[in-house]
C-alpha positions as a Markdown table, in Angstrom:
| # | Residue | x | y | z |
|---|---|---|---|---|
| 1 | Unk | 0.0 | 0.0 | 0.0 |
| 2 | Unk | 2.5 | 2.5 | 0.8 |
| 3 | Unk | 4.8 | 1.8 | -2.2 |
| 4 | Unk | 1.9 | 1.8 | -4.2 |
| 5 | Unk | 1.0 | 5.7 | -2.7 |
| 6 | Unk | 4.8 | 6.6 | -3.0 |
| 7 | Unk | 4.7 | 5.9 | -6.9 |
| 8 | Unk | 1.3 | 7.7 | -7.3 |
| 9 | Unk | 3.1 | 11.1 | -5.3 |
| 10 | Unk | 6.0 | 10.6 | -7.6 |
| 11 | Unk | 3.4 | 11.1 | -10.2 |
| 12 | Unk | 1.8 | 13.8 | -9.2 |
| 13 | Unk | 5.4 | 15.4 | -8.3 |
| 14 | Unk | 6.6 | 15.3 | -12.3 |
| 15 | Unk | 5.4 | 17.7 | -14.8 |
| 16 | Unk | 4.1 | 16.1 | -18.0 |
| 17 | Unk | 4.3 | 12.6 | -16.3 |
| 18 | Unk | 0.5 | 11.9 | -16.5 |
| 19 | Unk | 0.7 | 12.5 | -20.2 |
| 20 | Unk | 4.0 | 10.5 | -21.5 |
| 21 | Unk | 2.7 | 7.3 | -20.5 |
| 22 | Unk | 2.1 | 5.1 | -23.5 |
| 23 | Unk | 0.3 | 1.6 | -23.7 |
| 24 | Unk | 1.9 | -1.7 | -23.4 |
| 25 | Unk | 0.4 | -5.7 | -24.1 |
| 26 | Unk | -0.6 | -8.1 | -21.5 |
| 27 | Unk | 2.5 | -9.4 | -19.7 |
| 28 | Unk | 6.2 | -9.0 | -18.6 |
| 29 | Unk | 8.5 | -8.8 | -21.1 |
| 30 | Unk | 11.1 | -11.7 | -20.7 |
| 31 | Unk | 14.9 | -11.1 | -21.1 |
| 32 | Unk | 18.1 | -12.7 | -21.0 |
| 33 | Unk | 20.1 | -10.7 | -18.6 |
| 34 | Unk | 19.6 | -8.0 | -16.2 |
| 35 | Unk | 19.4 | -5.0 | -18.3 |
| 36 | Unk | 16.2 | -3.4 | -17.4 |
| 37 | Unk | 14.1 | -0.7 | -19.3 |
| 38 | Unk | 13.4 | 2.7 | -18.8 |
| 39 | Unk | 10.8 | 2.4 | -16.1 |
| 40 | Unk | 7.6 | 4.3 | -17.0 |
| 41 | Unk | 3.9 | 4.0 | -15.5 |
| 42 | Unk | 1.5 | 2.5 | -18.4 |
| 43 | Unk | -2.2 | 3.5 | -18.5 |
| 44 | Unk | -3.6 | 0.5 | -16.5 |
| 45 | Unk | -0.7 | 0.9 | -13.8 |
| 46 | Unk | -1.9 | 4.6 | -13.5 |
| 47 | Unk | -5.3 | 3.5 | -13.0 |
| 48 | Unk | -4.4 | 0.1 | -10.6 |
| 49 | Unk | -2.5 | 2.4 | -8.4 |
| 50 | Unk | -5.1 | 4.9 | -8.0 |
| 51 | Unk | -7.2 | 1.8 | -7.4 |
| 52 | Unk | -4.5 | 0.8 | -4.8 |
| 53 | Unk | -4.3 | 4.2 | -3.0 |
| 54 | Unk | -8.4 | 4.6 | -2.9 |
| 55 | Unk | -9.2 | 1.4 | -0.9 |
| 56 | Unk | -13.3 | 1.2 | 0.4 |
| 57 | Unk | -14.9 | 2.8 | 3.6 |
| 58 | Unk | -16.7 | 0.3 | 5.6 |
| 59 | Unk | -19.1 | 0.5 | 8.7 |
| 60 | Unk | -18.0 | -2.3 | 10.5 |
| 61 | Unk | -15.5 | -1.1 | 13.2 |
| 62 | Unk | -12.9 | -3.9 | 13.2 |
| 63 | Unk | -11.8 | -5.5 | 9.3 |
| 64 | Unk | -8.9 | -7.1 | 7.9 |
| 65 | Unk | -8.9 | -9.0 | 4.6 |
| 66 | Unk | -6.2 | -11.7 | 4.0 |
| 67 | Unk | -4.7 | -14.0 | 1.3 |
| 68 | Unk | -4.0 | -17.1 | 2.8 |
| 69 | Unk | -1.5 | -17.9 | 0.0 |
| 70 | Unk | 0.4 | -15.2 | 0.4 |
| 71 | Unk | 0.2 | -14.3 | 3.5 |
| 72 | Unk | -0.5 | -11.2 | 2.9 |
| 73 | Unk | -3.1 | -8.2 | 4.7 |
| 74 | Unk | -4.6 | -6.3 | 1.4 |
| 75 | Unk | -6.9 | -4.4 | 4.3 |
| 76 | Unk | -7.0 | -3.4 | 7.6 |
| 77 | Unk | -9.3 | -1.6 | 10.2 |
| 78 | Unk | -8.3 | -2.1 | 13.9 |
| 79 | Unk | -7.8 | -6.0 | 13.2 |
| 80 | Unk | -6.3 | -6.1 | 16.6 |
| 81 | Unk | -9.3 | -4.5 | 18.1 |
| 82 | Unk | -11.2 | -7.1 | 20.9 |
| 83 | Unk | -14.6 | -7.2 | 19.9 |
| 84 | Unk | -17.7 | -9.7 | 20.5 |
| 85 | Unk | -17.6 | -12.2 | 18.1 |
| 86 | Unk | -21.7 | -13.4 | 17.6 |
| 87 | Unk | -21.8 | -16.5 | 16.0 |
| 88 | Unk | -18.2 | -16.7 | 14.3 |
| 89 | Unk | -17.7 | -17.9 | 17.3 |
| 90 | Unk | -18.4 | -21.4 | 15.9 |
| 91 | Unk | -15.6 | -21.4 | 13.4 |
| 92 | Unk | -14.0 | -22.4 | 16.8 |
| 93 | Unk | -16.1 | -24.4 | 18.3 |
| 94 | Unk | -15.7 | -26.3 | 14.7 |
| 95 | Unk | -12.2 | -26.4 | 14.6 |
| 96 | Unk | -12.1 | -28.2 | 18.6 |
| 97 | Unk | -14.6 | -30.4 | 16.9 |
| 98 | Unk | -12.6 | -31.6 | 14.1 |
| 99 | Unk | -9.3 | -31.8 | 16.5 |
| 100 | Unk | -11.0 | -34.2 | 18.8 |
| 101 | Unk | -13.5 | -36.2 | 17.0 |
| 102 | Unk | -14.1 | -38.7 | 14.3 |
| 103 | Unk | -17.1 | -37.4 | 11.8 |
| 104 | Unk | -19.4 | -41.2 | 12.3 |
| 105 | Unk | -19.2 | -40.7 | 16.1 |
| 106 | Unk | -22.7 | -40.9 | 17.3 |
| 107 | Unk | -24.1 | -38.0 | 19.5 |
| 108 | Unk | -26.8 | -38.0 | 21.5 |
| 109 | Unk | -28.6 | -34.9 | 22.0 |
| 110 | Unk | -29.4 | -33.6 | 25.7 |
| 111 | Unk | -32.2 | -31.6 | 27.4 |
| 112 | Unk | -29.7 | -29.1 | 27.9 |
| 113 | Unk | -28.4 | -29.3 | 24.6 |
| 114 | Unk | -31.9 | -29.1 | 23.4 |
| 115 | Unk | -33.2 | -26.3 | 25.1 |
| 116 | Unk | -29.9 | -23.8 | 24.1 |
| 117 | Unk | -31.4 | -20.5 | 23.3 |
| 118 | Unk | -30.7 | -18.9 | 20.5 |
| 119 | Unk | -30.9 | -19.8 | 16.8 |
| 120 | Unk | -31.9 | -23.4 | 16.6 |
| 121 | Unk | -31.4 | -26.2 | 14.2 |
| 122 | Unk | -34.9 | -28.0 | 16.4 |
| 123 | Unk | -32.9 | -30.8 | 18.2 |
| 124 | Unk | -34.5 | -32.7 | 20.3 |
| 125 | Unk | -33.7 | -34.4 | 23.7 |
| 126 | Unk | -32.7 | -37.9 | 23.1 |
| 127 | Unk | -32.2 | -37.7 | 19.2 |
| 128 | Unk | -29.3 | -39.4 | 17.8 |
| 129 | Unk | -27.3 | -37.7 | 15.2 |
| 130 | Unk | -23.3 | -38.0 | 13.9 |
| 131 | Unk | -21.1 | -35.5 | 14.8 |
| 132 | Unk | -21.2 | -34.5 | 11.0 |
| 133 | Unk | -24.7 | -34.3 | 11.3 |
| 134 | Unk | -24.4 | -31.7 | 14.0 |
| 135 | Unk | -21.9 | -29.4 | 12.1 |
| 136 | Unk | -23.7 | -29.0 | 9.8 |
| 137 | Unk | -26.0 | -27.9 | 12.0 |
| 138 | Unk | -23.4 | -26.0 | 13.4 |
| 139 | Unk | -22.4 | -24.1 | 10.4 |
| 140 | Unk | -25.2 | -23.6 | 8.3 |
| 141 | Unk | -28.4 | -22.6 | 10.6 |
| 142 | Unk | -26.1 | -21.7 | 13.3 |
| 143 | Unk | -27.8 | -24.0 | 15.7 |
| 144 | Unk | -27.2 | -23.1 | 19.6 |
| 145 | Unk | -28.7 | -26.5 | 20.0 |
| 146 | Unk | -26.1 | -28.5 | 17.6 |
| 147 | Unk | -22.8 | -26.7 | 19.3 |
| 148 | Unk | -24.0 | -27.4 | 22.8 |
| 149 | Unk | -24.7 | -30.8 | 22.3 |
| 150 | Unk | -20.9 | -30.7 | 20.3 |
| 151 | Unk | -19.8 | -29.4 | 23.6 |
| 152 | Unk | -20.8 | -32.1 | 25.5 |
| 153 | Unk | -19.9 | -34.9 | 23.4 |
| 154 | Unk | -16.0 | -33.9 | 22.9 |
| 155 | Unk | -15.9 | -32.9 | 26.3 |
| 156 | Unk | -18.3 | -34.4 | 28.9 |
| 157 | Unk | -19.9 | -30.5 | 29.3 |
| 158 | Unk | -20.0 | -26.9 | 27.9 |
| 159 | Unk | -17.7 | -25.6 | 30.5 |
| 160 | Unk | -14.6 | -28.1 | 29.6 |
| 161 | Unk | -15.1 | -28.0 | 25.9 |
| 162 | Unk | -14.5 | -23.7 | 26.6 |
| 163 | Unk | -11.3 | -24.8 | 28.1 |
| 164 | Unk | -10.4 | -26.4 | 25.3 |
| 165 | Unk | -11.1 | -23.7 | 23.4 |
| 166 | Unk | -9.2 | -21.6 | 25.1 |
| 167 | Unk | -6.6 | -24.1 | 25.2 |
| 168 | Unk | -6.6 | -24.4 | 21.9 |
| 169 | Unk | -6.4 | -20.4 | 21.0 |
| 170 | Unk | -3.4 | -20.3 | 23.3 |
| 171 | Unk | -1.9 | -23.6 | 21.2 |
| 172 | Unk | -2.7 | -21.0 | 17.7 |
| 173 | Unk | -0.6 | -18.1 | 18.9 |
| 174 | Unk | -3.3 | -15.8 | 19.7 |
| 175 | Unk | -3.3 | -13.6 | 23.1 |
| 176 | Unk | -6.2 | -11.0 | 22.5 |
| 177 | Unk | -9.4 | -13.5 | 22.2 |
| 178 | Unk | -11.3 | -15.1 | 24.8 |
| 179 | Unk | -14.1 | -17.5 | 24.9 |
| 180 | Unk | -16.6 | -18.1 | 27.2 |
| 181 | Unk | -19.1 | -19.9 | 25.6 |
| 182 | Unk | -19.8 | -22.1 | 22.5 |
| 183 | Unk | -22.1 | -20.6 | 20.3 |
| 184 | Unk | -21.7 | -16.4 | 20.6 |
| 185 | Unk | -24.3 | -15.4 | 22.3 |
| 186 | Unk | -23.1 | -12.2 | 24.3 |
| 187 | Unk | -21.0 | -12.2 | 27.2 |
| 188 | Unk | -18.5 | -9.4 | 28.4 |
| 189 | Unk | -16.1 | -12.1 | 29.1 |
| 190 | Unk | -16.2 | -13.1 | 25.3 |
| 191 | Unk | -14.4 | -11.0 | 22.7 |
| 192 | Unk | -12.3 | -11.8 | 19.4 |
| 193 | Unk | -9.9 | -9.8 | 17.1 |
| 194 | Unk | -10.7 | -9.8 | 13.5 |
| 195 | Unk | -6.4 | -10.7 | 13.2 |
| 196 | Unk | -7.4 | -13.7 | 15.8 |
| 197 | Unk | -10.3 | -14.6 | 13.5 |
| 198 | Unk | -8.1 | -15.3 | 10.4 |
| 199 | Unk | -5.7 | -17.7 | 12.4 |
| 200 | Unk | -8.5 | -19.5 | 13.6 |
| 201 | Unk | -10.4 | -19.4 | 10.2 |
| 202 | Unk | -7.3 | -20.6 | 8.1 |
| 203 | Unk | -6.5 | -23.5 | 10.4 |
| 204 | Unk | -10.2 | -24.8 | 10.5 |
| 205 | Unk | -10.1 | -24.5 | 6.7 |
| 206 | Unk | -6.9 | -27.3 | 6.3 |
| 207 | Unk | -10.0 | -30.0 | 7.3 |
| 208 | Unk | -11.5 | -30.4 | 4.2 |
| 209 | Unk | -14.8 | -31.4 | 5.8 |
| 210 | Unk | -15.1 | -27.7 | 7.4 |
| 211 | Unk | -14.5 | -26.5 | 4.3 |
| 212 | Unk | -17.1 | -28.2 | 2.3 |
| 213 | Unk | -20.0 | -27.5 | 4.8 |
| 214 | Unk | -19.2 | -23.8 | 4.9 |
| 215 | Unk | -19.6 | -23.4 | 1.2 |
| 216 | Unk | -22.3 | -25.5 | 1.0 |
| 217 | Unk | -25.9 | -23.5 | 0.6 |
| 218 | Unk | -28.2 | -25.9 | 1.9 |
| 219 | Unk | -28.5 | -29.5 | 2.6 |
| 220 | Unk | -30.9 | -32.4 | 3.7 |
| 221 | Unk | -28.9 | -33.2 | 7.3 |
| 222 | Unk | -31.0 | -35.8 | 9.8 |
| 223 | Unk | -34.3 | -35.3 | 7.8 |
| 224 | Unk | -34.2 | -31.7 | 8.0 |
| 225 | Unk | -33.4 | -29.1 | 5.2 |
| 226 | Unk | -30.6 | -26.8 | 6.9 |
| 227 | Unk | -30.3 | -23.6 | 5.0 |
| 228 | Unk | -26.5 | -21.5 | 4.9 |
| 229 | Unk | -27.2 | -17.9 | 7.1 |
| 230 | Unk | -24.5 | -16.6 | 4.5 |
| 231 | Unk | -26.5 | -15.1 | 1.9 |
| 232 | Unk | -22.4 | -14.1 | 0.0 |
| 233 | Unk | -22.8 | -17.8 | -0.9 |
| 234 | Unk | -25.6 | -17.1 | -3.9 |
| 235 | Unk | -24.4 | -13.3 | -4.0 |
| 236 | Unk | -21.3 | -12.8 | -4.7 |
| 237 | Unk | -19.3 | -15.1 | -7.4 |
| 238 | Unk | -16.8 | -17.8 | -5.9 |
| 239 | Unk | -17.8 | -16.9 | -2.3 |
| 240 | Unk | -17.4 | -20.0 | -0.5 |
| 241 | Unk | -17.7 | -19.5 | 3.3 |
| 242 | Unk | -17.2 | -18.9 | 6.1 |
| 243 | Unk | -19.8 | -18.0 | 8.9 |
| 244 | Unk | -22.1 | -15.1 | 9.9 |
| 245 | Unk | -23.1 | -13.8 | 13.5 |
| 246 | Unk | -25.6 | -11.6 | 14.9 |
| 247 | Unk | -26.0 | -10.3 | 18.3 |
| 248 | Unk | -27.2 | -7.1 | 20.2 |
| 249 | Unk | -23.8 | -5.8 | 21.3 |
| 250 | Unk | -21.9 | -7.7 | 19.0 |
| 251 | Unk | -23.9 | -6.0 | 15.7 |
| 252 | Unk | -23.1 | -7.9 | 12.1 |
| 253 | Unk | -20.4 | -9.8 | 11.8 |
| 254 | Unk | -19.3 | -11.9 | 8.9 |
| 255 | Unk | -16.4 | -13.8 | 8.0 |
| 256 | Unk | -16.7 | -14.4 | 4.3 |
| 257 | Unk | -14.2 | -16.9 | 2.0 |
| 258 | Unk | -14.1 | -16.3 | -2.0 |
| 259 | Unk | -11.1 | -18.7 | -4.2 |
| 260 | Unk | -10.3 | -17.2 | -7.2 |
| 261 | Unk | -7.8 | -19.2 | -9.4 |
| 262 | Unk | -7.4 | -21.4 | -6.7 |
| 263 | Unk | -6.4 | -18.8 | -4.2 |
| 264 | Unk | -8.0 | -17.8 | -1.1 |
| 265 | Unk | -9.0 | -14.8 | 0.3 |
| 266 | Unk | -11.0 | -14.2 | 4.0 |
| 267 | Unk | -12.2 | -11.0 | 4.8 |
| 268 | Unk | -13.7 | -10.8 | 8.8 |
| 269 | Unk | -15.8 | -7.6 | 9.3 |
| 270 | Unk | -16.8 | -7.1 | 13.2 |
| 271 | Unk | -19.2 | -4.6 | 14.4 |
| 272 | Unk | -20.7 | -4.2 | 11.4 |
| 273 | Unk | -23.6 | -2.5 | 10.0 |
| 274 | Unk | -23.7 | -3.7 | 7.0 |
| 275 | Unk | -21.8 | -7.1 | 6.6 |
| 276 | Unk | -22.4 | -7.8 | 2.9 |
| 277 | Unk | -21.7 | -4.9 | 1.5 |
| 278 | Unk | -18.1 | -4.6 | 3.7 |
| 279 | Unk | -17.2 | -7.2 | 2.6 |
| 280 | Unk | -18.2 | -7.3 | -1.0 |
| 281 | Unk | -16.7 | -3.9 | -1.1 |
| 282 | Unk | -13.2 | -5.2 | 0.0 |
| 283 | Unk | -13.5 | -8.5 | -1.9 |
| 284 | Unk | -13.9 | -6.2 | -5.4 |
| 285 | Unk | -11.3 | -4.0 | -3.9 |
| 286 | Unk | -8.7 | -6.7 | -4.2 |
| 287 | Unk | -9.3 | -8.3 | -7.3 |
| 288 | Unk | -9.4 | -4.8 | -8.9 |
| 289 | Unk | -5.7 | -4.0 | -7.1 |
| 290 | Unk | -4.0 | -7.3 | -7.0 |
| 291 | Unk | -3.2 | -10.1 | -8.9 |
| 292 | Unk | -1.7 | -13.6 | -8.9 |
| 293 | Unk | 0.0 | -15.5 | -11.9 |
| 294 | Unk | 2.3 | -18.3 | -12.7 |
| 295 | Unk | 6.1 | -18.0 | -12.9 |
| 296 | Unk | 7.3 | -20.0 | -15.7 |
| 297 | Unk | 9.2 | -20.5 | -18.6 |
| 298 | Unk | 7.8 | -19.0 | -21.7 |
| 299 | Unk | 7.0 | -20.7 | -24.7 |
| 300 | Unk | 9.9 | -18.4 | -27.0 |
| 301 | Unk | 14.0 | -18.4 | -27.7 |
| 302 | Unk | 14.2 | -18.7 | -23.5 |
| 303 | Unk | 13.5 | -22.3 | -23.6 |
| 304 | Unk | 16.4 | -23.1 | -25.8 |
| 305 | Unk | 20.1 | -23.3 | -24.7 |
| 306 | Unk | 23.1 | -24.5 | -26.8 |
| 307 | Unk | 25.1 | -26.6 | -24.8 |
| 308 | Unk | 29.0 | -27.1 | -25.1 |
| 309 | Unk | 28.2 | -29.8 | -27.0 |
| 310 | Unk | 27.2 | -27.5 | -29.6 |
| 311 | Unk | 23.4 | -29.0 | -29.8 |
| 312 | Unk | 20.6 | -26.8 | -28.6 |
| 313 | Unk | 18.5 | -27.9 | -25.7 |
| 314 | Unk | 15.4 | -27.2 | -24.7 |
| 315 | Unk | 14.9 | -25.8 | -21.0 |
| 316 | Unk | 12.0 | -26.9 | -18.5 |
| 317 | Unk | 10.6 | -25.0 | -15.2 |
| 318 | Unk | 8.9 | -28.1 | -13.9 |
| 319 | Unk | 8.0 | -26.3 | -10.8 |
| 320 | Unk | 6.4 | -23.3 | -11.6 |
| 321 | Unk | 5.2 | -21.0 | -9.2 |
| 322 | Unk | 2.4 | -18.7 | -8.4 |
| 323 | Unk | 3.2 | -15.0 | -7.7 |
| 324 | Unk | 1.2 | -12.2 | -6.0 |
| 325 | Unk | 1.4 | -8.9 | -6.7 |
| 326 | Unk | -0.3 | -5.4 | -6.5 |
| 327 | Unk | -1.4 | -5.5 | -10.3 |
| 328 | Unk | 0.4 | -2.0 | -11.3 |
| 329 | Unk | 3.7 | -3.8 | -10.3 |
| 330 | Unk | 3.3 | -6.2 | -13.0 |
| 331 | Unk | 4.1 | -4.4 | -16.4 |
| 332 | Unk | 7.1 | -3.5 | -14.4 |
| 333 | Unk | 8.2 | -7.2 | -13.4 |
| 334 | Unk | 10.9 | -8.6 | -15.8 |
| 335 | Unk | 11.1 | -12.6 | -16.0 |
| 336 | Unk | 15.1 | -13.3 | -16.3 |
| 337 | Unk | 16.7 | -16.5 | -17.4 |
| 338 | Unk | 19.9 | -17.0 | -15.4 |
| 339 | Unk | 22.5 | -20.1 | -15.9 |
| 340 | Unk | 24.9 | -22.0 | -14.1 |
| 341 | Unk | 27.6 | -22.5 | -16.5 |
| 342 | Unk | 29.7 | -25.4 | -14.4 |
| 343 | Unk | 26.7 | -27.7 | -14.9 |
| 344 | Unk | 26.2 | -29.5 | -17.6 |
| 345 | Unk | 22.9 | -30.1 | -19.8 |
| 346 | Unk | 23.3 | -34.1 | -20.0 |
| 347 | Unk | 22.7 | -34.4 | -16.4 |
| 348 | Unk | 19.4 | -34.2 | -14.6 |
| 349 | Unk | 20.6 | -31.6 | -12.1 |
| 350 | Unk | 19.1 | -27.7 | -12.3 |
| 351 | Unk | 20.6 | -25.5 | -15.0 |
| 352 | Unk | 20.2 | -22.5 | -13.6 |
| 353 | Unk | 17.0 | -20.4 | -12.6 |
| 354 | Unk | 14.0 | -18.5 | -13.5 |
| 355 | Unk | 13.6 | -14.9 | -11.8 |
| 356 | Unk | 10.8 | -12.7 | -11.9 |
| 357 | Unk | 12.4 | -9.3 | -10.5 |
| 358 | Unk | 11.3 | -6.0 | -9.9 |
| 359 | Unk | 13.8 | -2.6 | -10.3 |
| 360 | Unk | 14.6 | -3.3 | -6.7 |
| 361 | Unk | 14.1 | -7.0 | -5.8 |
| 362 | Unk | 14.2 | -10.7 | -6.9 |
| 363 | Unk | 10.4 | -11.5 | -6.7 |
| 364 | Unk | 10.5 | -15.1 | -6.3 |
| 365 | Unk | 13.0 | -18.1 | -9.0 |
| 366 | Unk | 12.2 | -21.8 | -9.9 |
| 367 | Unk | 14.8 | -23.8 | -11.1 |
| 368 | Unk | 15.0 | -24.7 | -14.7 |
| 369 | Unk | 16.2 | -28.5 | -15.8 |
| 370 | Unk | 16.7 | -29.8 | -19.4 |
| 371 | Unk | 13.9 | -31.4 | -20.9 |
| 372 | Unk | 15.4 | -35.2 | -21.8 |
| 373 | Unk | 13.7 | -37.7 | -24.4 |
| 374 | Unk | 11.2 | -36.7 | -27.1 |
């Protein structure tokens, strides 16, 4: 962000600049060495850095948008702020789940369980259901009922299974969030951070179970049709997850999951008054400002080599890579070949590498191999 405001000053700072800018294709250039080009600020970059410097106002009072891949904040709001979390509580309540219990294991449902106020999946005392079963009941109708009777399956009562929770925030890292109960209703002893959110959020996502009921809309679950409370999930395209909450003091609060090109963003708005459009506002924020693509060898003259056997060989990046970057850097980014001329190109060994570099910095490199047999 500040890089990106730095270049747009510079801008503003030179006389003429605004008009000398010419257009350019799709695409770094590649090149052979390290000789770079005059560097000039293209059409699109002029308009992705204003993009960049002009990021959205929200209502909620704590935000923070991540990308998981690249572990990198593209927003932020008071993301350390402690704040009650409302029903994203149960993103933790999930993940304790999924640490401590098989999906077939049978639960049966208490009165206790079954008389949780609250939202309600309709549970009822001595009903039998799997623990799958219940997250779903969990995650989709945000059922009271469903997470209390979690609770006491993992962990004999709703009072142990918080200790575990806390046990297991403590095990994550995180020292601002506390929990006191297992489905969000309000209590002064229970507040989150939006940062503390996004740890939680990205761990629970590595179970692919948790990851498939919170993208799911609605499902037939135990002979009842559960509906998703996350209206992003038929709104917004590739929204898949994560988990709304709604309370008196805690206001709207929504963490919300979109995958573009396999990559994942979360955006967590707290204290929100309008949830949907915060985060729908900050989701088109970063795909108009940023941009991921593969590093690899290009189809041209850089995949051929002669060797000192005087044949030519063609090169291979085997491992290519994805890269992420604000989307004005990338006119600027120069893909550079760069060999290792003690080995040789009958072995199997690397060759050298592939660099994507900006003026000041080596981006990220994959090795490059010869490509043996036909």
């Amino acid at each position: 962000m500040q890089l990106g405001l730095l270049v747009w000053l510079a801008l503003l700072m030179v006389p003429g600049a605004m008009s000398r800018v010419e257009a350019v294709g799709f695409g770094p250039p590649a090149l052979r060495d390290g000789h770079y080009p005059p560097l000039a600020l293209y059409p699109e970059q002029v308009r992705a850095v204003r993009a960049l410097a002009s990021p959205p106002s929200v209502t909620a009072a704590s935000a923070l948008m991540f990308d998981l891949d690249s572990m990198q904040a593209l927003f932020a709001k008071e993301p350390d702020r402690p704040l009650p979390p409302a029903s994203t509580v149960k993103v933790m309540t999930a993940l304790v789940v999924l640490r401590r219990s098989s999906q077939d294991e049978r639960v049966t449902v208490s009165e206790a369980a079954a008389s949780a106020p609250g939202s309600l999946v309709g549970l009822t005392s001595g009903e039998t259901l799997t623990v799958r079963d219940l997250l779903f009941g969990l995650l989709l109708p945000s059922g009271n009922d469903a997470a209390v009777a979690l609770a006491e399956h993992v962990a004999g009562s709703e009072e142990a299974f918080v200790d575990l929770m806390n046990q297991t925030s403590a095990e994550l890292g995180l020292t601002r969030s506390h929990f006191s109960n297992v489905h969000g209703l309000d209590s002064p002893e229970q507040l989150v951070t939006a940062s503390d959110m996004v740890t939680i959020t990205k761990a629970a996502l590595t179970y692919p179970d948790f990851a498939q009921i919170v993208s799911t809309a609605s499902a037939q679950v135990a002979g009842r049709t559960l509906s998703n409370t996350n209206e992003l999930l038929s709104t917004y395209p590739q929204a898949d997850g994560v988990k709304t909450g709604t309370t008196d003091n805690a206001g709207e609060c929504l963490i919300a999951s979109v995958t573009r090109d396999g990559h994942r963003l979360l955006v967590v708005v707290l204290g929100s008054k309008n949830r949907y459009a915060d985060a729908s506002a900050l989701l088109d924020y970063a795909a108009s400002t940023w941009e991921w693509r593969r590093l690899s060898l290009p189809e041209d003259a850089l995949a051929w080599e002669a060797g000192n056997d005087g044949r030519l060989h063609r090169l291979s990046s085997p491992d290519p890579r994805s890269v992420f970057l604000a989307r004005w850097q990338w006119p600027m980014a120069q893909t550079v070949r760069v060999l290792d001329p003690t080995v040789p190109f009958t072995g199997t060994l690397p060759v050298g590498e592939l660099r994507l570099v900006l003026p000041d910095r080596i981006v990220a490199s994959v090795p490059l191999t010869v490509l043996h047999g036909p």
